[in-house]
C-alpha positions, 0 to 999 in steps of 0.5 A, spaced: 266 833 783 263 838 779 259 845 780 253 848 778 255 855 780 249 861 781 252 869 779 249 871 786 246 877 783 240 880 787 237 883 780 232 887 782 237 891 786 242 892 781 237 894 776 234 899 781 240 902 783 242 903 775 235 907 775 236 911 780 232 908 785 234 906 792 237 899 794 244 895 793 246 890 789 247 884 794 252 879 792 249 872 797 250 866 797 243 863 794 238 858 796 236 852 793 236 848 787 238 849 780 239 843 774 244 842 769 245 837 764 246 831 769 251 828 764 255 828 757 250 823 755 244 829 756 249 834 751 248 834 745 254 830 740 260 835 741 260 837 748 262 835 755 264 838 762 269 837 765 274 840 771 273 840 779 272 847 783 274 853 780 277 849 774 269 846 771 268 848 764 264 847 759 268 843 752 265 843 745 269 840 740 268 842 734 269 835 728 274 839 723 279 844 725 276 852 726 282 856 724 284 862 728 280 868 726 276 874 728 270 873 729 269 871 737 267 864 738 262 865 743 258 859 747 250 859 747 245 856 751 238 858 752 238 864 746 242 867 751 251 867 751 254 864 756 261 866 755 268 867 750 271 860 750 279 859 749 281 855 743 286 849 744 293 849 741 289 842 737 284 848 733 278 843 734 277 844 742 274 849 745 273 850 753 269 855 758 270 856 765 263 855 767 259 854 773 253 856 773 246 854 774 244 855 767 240 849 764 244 848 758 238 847 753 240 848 745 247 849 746 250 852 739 257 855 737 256 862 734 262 866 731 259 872 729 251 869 730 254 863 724 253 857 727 260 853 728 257 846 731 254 840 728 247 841 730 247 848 726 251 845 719 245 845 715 243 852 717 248 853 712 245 851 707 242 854 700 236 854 699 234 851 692 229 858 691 236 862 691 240 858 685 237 861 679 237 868 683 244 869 684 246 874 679 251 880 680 249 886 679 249 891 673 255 895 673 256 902 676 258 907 671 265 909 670 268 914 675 270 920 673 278 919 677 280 912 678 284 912 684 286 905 682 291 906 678 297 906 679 301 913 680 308 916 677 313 913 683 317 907 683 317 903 690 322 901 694 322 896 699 324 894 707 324 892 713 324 894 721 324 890 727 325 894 734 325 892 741 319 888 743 313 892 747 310 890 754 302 892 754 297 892 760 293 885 761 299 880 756 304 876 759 309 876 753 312 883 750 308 884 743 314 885 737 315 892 734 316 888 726 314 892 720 314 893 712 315 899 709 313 901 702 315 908 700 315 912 693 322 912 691 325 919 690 319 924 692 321 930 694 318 932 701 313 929 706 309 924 704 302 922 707 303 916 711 299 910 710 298 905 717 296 898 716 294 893 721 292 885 719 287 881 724 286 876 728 290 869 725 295 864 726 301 866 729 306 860 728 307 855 723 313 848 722 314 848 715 312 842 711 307 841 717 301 843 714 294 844 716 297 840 723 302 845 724 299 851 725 298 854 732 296 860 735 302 860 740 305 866 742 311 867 742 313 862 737 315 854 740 322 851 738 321 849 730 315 854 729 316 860 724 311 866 726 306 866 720 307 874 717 301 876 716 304 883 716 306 882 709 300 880 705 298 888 704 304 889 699 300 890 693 295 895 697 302 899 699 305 899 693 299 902 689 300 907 695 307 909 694 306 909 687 301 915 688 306 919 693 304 915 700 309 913 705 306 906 708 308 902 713 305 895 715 306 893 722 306 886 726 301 884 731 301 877 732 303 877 739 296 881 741 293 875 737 296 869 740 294 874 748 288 877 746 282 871 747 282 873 755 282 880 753 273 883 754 275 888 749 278 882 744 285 887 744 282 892 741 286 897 747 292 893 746 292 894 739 291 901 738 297 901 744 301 898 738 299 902 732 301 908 736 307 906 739 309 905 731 306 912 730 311 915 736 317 912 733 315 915 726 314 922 730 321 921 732 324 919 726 322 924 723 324 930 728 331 926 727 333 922 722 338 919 724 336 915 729 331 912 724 333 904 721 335 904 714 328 902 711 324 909 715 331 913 713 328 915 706 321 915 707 319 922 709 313 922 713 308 928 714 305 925 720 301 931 720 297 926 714 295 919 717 290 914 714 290 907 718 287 902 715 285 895 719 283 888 717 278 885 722 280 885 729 286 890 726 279 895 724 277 895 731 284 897 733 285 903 728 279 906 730 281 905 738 287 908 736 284 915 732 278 915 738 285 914 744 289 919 739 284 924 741 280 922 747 285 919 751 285 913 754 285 911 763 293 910 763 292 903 766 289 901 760 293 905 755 300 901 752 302 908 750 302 913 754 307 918 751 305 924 747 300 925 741 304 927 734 301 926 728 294 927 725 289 922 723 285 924 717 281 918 716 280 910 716 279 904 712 276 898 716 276 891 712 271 886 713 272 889 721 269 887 728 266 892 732 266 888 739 264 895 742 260 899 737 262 905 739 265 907 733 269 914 732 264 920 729 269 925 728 274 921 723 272 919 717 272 912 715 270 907 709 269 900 712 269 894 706 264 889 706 265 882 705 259 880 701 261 872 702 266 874 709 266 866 712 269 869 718 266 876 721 259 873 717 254 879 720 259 884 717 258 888 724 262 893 721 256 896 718 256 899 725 262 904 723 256 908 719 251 907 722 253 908 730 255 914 727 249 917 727 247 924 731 253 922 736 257 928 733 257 933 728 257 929 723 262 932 717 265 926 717 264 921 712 263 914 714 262 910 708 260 903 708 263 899 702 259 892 699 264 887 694 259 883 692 263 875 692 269 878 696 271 873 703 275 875 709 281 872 708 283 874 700 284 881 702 291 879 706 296 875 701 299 871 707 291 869 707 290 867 702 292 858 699 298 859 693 300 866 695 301 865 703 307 861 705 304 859 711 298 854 710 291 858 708 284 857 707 278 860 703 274 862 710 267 861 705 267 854 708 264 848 703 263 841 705 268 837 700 263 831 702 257 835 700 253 836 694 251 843 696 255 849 694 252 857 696 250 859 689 253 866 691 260 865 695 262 857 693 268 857 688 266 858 681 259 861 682 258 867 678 258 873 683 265 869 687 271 873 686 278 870 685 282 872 690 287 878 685 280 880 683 278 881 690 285 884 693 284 888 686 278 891 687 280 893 696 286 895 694 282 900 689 277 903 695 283 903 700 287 908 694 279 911 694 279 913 700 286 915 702 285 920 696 278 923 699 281 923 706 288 924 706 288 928 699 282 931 699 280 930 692 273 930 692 272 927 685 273 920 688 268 921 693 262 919 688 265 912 689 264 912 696 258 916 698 253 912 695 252 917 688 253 909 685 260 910 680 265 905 680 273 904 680 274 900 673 281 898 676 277 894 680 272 890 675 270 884 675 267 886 682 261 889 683 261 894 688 256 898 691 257 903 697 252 908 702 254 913 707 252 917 713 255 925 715 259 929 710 253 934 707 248 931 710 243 935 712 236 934 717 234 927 718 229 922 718 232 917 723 228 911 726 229 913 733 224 913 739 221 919 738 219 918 731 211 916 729 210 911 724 203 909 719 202 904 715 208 901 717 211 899 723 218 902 728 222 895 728 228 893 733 234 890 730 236 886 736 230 884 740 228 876 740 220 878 740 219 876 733 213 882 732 218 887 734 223 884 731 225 887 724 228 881 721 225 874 724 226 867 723 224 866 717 228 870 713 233 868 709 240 870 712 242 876 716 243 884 716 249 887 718 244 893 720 241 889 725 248 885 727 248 883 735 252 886 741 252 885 748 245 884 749 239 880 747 234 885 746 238 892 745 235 899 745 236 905 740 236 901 734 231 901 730 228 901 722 222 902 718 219 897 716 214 896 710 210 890 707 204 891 703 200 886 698 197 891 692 201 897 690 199 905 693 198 904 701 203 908 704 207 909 710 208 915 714 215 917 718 215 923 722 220 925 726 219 928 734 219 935 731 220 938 723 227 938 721 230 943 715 233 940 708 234 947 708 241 947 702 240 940 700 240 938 693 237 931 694 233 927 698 238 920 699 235 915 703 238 908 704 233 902 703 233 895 703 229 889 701 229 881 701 236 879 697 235 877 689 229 881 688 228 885 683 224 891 682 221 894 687 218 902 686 216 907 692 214 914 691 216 919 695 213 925 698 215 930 704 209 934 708 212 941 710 209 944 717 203 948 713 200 942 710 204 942 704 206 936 700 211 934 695 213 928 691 219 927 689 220 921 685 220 915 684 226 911 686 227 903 684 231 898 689 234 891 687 236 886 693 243 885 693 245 877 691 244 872 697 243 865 702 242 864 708 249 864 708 250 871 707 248 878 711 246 880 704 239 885 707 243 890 706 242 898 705 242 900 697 243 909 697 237 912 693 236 919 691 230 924 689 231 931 688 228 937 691 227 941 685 219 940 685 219 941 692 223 948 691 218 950 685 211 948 688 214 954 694 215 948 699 218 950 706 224 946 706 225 949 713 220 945 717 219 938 713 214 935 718 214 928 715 215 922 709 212 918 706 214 912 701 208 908 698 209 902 694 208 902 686 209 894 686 204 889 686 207 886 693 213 886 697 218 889 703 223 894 704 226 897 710 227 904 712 234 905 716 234 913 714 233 918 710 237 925 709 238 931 705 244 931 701 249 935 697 256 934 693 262 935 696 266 934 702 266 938 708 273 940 712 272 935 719 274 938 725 273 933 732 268 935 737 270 936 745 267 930 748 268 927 754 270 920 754 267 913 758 271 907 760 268 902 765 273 898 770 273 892 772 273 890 780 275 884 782 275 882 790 275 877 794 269 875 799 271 874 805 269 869 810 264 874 814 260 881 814 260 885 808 263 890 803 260 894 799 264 896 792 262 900 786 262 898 779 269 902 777 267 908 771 272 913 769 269 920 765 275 924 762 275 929 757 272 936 756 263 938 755 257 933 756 254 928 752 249 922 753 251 915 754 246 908 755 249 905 761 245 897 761 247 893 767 246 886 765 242 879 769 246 874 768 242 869 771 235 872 768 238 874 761 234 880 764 236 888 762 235 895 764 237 900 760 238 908 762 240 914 758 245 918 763 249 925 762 256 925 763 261 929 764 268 929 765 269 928 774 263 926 775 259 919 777 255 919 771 253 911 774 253 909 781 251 901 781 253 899 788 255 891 790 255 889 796 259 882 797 257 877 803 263 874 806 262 866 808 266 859 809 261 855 804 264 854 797 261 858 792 264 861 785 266 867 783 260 873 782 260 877 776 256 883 775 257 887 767 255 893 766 255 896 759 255 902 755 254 906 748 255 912 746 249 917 743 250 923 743 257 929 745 260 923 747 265 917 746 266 910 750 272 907 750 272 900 755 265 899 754 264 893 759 265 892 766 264 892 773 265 887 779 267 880 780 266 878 788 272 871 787 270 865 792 275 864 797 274 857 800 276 850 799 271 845 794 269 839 799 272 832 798 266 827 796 265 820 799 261 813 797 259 809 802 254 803 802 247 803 804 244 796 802 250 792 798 247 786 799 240 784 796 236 779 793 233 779 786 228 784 785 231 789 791 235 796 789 243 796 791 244 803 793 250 807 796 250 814 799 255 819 796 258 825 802 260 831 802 265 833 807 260 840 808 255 843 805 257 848 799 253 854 797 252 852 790 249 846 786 255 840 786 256 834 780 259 828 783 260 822 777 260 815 779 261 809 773 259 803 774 267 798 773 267 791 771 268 786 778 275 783 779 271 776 781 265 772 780 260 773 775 258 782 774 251 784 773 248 784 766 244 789 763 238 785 764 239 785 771 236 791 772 230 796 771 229 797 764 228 804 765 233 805 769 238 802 764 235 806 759 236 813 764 243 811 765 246 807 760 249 807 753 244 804 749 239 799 750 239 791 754 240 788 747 245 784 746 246 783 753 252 784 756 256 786 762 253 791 766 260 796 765 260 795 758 254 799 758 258 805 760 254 806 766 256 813 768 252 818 772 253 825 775 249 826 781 246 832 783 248 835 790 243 841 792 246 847 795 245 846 803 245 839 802 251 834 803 249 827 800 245 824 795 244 817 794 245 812 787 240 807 787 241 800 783 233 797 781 235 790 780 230 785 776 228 778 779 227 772 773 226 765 775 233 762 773 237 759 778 244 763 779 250 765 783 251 771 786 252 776 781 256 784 782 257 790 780 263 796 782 262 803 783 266 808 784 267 816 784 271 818 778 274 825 775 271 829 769 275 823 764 270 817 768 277 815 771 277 813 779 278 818 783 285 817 786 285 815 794 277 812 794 277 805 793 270 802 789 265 799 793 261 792 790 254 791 790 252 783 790 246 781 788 243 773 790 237 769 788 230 768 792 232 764 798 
């Protein structure tokens, strides 16, 4: 038997009670009928449901292995996401516990909104307009400093490996492994530099090959665990060249434990990197307890930069939000206290599961132009979720690399460096003829991978040197001026950024007023209000989707014209200041591989007075629809005409951008007054959020009221949009809150209906973003009312198994009570042990092809058709009834049968229910 579950949300309660009105949230049983797929025939090829009770899920598998990686692998019906399923050991299968009534219309696989199934394959394919467009862009002139190169130390090289860990929520303890790299015979304490590698494989047999990897933790007798910790050497040793202590720790007990994890193990994996941070800040006050490989590096824990690879950037940036903001301690793998200071992040092709990306810590994420894995380069957020949530003194620079994949920045990822097996995660069928003309091998805009690694190991030394030294001579690297590192040639490296000393402001937010143009949403399916629709070729990593379907708060400008000079007006709620700035810096993008688009640019200050600026050129940047290449180029006009003509810098009232090419489109994600240099950061006091997770059984009577669990800590005030979510509707409401430490900024009240009927678990999430003076930890919650009763036995009976030619065979499948939900039992037509069986062509047509696999012809035994069919039980009911319409011909013959019987979710008979025969005669 199989279960179509409801989540017995009463929506309009719950959302009512997140809006501030009166009512509960009533978690009942719920009343009629819902369909799903009746049967694996019904499913697209790939996919099938299986299990019993509470065990029913949801199986996908994939034709090719899918290797272990960041992106999370996500099922989706309908436009709407049904839920993360877990990879089996065989890397192909995928399965979901699922119990829901939802119609299972347009199944799709999706890992970072890339589609995995067959059914999306040819989504990838490029478009024959893009070949001869694909070009890399012009180089960038030479910075003045080239952080690449390498400095005057020596390195020396060891390893650690201490007592292993335990973290909330693992069942496995996490190992305390590292490689250290520090410059040898530097005087005093150095920076120290921490890196976390992503979400991979964890185990590997030698010599087993591709077939040989597992994702098992720990390791199975005969598997070695996959080092994925040393494939930053050549980033350390750049670093320890140059003075920098450094140290790259292990994690592959978090990624063979994370796939359950809400968060996808971003708290553990902060947990770990500052469990790592602790023992530095002990080894230094004592050095003699350090192990052989710390006892020369001197660290100055007072200087950290963390850098992180993929799900390794979320985990650094948790652990720069926990070291200032700490977490609920029944979250928190580290409880002890905060000794060190971090002064900035580097993010690698990261995710951003929560986007609720650190303000007060500088950051520079790297992009992978040609990232198979995390392919909407989500990381994008660490900038933009930045914006007007805190000071903004720090710098969040977001780093291009134009023909850069995932995996080549981590050696141990790479195929002929790793010593496990590893692939190019920029995928290309080897059957097919069709190669990306940006990202396939050899193209023109590709990187190999030492020119890859190259150029990130350059831009991680930028960083380091910006953030940690405080030379402001690299920062033209990173802030979009538009320099380039010459160490990291070939590539081609373009980089944007928000905060440092940008002032004023033009963000396309709620308040602001747009003509001749139109204030777009990033993330919303309603193609007129969508900024990006369907038609576009490939993605953005601006508009890169989170929990919701349709999100409120994110927004651009979006500009389309057909003859030159009409303009678009943007007008923020109240004038701003560009009091200060040297330049007006806007970031704007347009439609990959074009070239040549020219706006005008003017401000109109609070008297009426009106300035224009310049004139700024924007290119697209190389793309397909494989790519998220609709990405923000930085341009800059000075102010200097607006100073001389007497403008009022002071109270800018609006811009305006009007086009001097024939045709075209653009987006505005925001625009800023900017000058050099690089502020000293200090971090706000902000109060922190976290959303628990309740869960409690329903009971057999009466009812119980509970609340979604919601934690405010910290110092101060600050807004925060708390969204509860519908799962059965898809529907959403949204409310921006004040929160503050102590208080209830939320107050979602469940009230769960105990029964003795079988039903399935009821989930209620709620989630949540910071906006303003505020940072939110555990950004998904709320409340799982587990069903606690028995699913009923099932049992086939005949009621009319002996007929003549055209009459209908029929038999009653029983439920031993009524179930609260919908209930899929499957039957499956056997081959009879005696006699002659039914054939195709003795049944109904119709039926047959209902029912069957394939059609009448050539006839054959009614059980090598592979009848099998999933009967519906509505909620309520107890039985249903499988009807046989047979077919009457003019030919005289024997008494013909078939079998039927009650099978599992393998159409295997179910053990201790005997398969019952159906007879058919001829007319008397």
């Amino acid at each position: 038997m199989f279960h179509a579950r409801r989540i017995g949300v009463t929506a309009v309660a719950v959302l009512a009670a997140l809006a501030g009105t009166p009512g509960l949230a009533q978690a009942q049983q719920p009343s009629g009928t819902s369909a799903s797929a009746a049967s694996d025939g019904g499913l697209p090829p790939g996919w099938r449901v299986t299990g019993e009770g509470a065990s029913r899920q949801l199986v996908w598998r994939a034709d090719r292995t899918v290797p272990m990686g960041d992106a999370r692998v996500e099922f989706h019906a309908g436009g709407r996401l049904l839920g993360v399923p877990k990879a089996a050991k065989d890397g192909r299968t995928f399965r979901l516990p699922f119990d829901r009534a939802t119609s299972l219309t347009d199944l799709q696989v999706l890992a970072a909104g890339r589609r995995l199934d067959e059914a999306g394959a040819d989504s990838g394919a490029p478009s024959r307009s893009s070949l001869a467009a694909a070009r890399p862009p012009a180089a960038l002139p030479a910075n003045s400093v080239d952080p690449g190169r390498p400095g005057a130390y020596r390195t020396v090289t060891g390893e650690y490996d201490l007592a292993p860990v335990r973290l909330p929520g693992f069942a496995q303890p996490v190992e305390m492994q590292a490689v250290v790299v520090a410059p040898k015979g530097a005087t005093g304490k150095r920076p120290l530099a921490l890196f976390l590698h992503g979400r991979h494989a964890t185990c590997y047999k030698p010599g087993g090959g591709d077939d040989g990897v597992t994702g098992d933790w720990p390791c199975p007798a005969g598997l070695k665990a996959i080092p994925s910790y040393q494939g930053y050497l050549q980033d350390q040793k750049l670093l320890a060249s140059q003075g920098y202590v450094t140290v790259s720790i292990s994690a592959n007990g978090i990624n063979g434990q994370d796939w359950a994890a809400e968060d996808g193990g971003a708290q553990a994996r902060s947990s770990l990197v500052r469990q790592h941070l602790a023992k530095w800040a002990g080894w230094t006050a004592h050095p003699g307890d350090a192990p052989a490989a710390v006892r020369n590096a001197k660290a100055d824990l007072n200087r950290v930069l963390l850098v992180g690879h993929s799900r390794g950037g979320e985990g650094v940036d948790r652990a720069a939000m926990d070291s200032l903001y700490p977490a609920p301690a029944a979250q928190d793998g580290y409880r002890g206290p905060v000794r060190w200071k971090i002064r900035g992040t580097v993010l690698i092709g990261p995710t951003v599961f929560g986007q609720n990306p650190v303000a007060d810590v500088p950051s520079a994420t790297i992009l992978p132009g040609c990232d198979g894995d995390v392919s909407d380069l989500q990381g994008e957020v660490y900038a933009d979720g930045t914006r007007g949530v805190s000071k903004g003194a720090a710098l969040h620079s977001a780093v291009y690399v134009v023909g850069a994949n995932h995996n080549f920045f981590n050696t141990e990822w790479t195929p002929g460096k790793a010593q496990a097996p590893a692939n190019d995660d920029f995928w290309d069928d080897p059957e097919s003829t069709d190669r990306d003309p940006v990202c396939s091998t050899g193209t023109r805009t590709r990187l190999t991978a030492d020119q890859q690694h190259r150029a990130g190991a350059t831009y991680i030394a930028a960083a380091a040197r910006l953030f940690v030294a405080g030379d402001d001579r690299v920062r033209p690297l990173l802030d979009g001026t538009g320099r380039r590192a010459p160490s990291a040639d070939p590539a081609r490296v373009l980089t944007h950024a928000v905060g440092a000393r940008r002032t004023g402001g033009f963000l396309p937010d709620a308040g602001v007023k747009v003509s001749g143009g139109r204030l777009c949403a990033a993330v919303d399916p309603a193609p007129a209000r969508a900024c990006l629709g369907a038609a576009a070729h490939g993605s953005s990593p601006h508009f890169a989707t989170w929990a919701l379907e349709k999100e409120a708060g994110r927004s651009a400008v979006a500009l389309k014209w057909s003859a030159p000079g009409r303009a678009t007006k943007v007008t923020p709620a109240k004038p701003l200041s560009l009091s200060g700035a040297r330049n007006l810096t806007l970031r704007v993008f347009v439609p990959p591989n074009t070239t040549g688009t020219k706006l005008d640019v003017s401000l109109t200050d609070s008297a009426g007075h009106r300035a224009t600026l310049g004139r700024v050129k924007v290119d697209g940047l190389p793309g397909t629809e494989r790519t998220a290449s609709y990405w923000a180029r930085e341009v800059r006009v000075p102010l200097t005409a607006a100073t001389r003509a007497g403008f009022d810098l002071k109270h800018v009232k609006s811009l305006e951008l009007t086009p001097r090419s024939r045709s075209g489109r653009a987006w505005l994600m925001d625009a800023w007054g900017w000058a050099p240099g690089t502020p000293a950061v200090t971090a706000a006091r902000l109060p922190r959020v976290d959303i628990g997770r309740l869960s409690v059984d329903e009971g057999d009577s009466g009812t119980r009221t509970y609340r979604i669990p919601v934690e405010v800590s910290g110092h101060g005030t600050g807004k925060v949009r708390f969204t509860v979510l519908d799962p059965d509707t898809g529907r959403t409401v949204d409310k921006l809150v004040t929160v503050r430490p102590g208080s209830t900024p939320v107050d979602v009240p469940v009230v769960v209906k105990g029964d003795t009927r079988f039903g399935y678990d009821k989930q209620y999430d709620l989630v949540a973003k910071a906006v303003r003076g505020a940072v939110v930890g555990s950004y998904l919650g709320g409340v799982i009312a587990r069903n606690d009763d028995p699913a009923p036995t099932a049992s086939l009976t005949p009621i009319a198994d002996r007929v003549t030619e055209g009459g209908s065979l029929s038999w009653r499948i029983s439920l031993s009570e009524a179930a609260g939900v919908d209930i899929w039992t499957p039957v499956r037509v056997l081959p009879v042990t005696e006699g002659t069986e039914l054939s195709t062509k003795d049944v109904d047509p119709q039926w047959l092809a209902d029912h069957a696999d394939g059609p009448a012809d050539p006839e054959r035994p009614l059980s090598q058709a592979d009848v099998w069919a999933w009967m519906n039980i509505p909620a309520g009911a107890t039985t249903v009834d499988f009807t046989v319409p047979t077919v009457k011909d003019q030919v005289a013959e024997p008494a013909e049968s078939m079998r039927l019987a009650l099978t599992d979710e393998n159409g295997e008979p179910v053990p201790g229910q005997q398969a019952l025969t159906g007879t058919v005669v001829d007319t008397p």
